[in-house]
Kinemage of the C-alpha trace (Angstrom):
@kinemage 1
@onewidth
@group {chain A} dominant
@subgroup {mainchain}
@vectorlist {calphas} color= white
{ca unk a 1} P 0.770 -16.527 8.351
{ca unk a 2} L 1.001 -12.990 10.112
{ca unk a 3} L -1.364 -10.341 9.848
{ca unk a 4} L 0.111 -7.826 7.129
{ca unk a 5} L 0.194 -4.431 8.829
{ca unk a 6} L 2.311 -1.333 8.099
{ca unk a 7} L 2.265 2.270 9.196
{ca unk a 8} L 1.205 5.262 6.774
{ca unk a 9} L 4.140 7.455 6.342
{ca unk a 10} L 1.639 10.604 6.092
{ca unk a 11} L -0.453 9.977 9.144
{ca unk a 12} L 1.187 7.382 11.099
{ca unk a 13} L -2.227 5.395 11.096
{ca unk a 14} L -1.768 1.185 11.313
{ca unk a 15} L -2.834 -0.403 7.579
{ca unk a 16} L -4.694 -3.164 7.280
{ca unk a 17} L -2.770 -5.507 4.215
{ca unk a 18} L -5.605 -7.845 2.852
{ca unk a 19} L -3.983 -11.973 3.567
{ca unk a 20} L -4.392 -12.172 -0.057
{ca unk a 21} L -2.783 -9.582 -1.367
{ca unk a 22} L -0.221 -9.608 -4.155
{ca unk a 23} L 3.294 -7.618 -5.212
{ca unk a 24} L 2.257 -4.570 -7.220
{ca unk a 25} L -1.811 -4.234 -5.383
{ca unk a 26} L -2.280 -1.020 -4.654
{ca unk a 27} L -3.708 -0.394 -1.072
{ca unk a 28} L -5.213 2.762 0.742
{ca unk a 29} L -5.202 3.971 4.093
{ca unk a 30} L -8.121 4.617 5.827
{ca unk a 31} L -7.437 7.611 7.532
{ca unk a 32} L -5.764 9.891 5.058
{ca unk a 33} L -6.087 8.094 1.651
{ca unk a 34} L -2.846 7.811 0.857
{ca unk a 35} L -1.776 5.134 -1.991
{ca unk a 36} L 0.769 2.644 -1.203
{ca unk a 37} L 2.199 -0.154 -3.498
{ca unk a 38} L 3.008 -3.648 -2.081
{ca unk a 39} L 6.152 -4.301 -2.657
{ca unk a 40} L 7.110 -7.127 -1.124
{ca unk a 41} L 6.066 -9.775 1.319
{ca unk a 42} L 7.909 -11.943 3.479
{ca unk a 43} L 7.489 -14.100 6.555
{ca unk a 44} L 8.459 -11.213 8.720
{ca unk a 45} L 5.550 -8.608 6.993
{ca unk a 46} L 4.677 -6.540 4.180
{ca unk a 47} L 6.544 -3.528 2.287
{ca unk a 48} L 4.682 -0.740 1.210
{ca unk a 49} L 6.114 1.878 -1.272
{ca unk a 50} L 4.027 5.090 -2.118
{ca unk a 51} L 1.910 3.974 -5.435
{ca unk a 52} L 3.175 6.927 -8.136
{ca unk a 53} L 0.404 9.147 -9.561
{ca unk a 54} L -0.497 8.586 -13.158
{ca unk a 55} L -1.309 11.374 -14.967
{ca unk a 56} L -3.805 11.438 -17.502
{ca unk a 57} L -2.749 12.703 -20.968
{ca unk a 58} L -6.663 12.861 -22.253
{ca unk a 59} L -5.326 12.117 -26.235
{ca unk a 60} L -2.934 15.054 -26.138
């Protein structure tokens, strides 16, 4: 299987997919900490879509 690489929309910096990661795994880059959601992978590579922030309600 390919290597699972995409490109941070932020910072342009190459990310690193783990081989055995799944749909819906959240993953980081490295260089500027943005969250991306896998989305989908395929023979040809990996889709990321920014992971949404989830607020914290704290009980209120």
């Amino acid at each position: 299987m390919k290597r699972l690489e995409a490109v941070c929309s932020e910072c342009e910096a190459k990310i690193i997919v783990p081989d055995d990661a799944i749909v819906g795994e959240i993953v980081e880059c490295a260089e500027c900490g943005t969250e991306y959601e896998v989305a989908a992978i395929t023979e040809v590579g990996v889709t990321l879509k920014k992971a949404e922030a989830v607020k914290e309600d704290w009980g209120e």
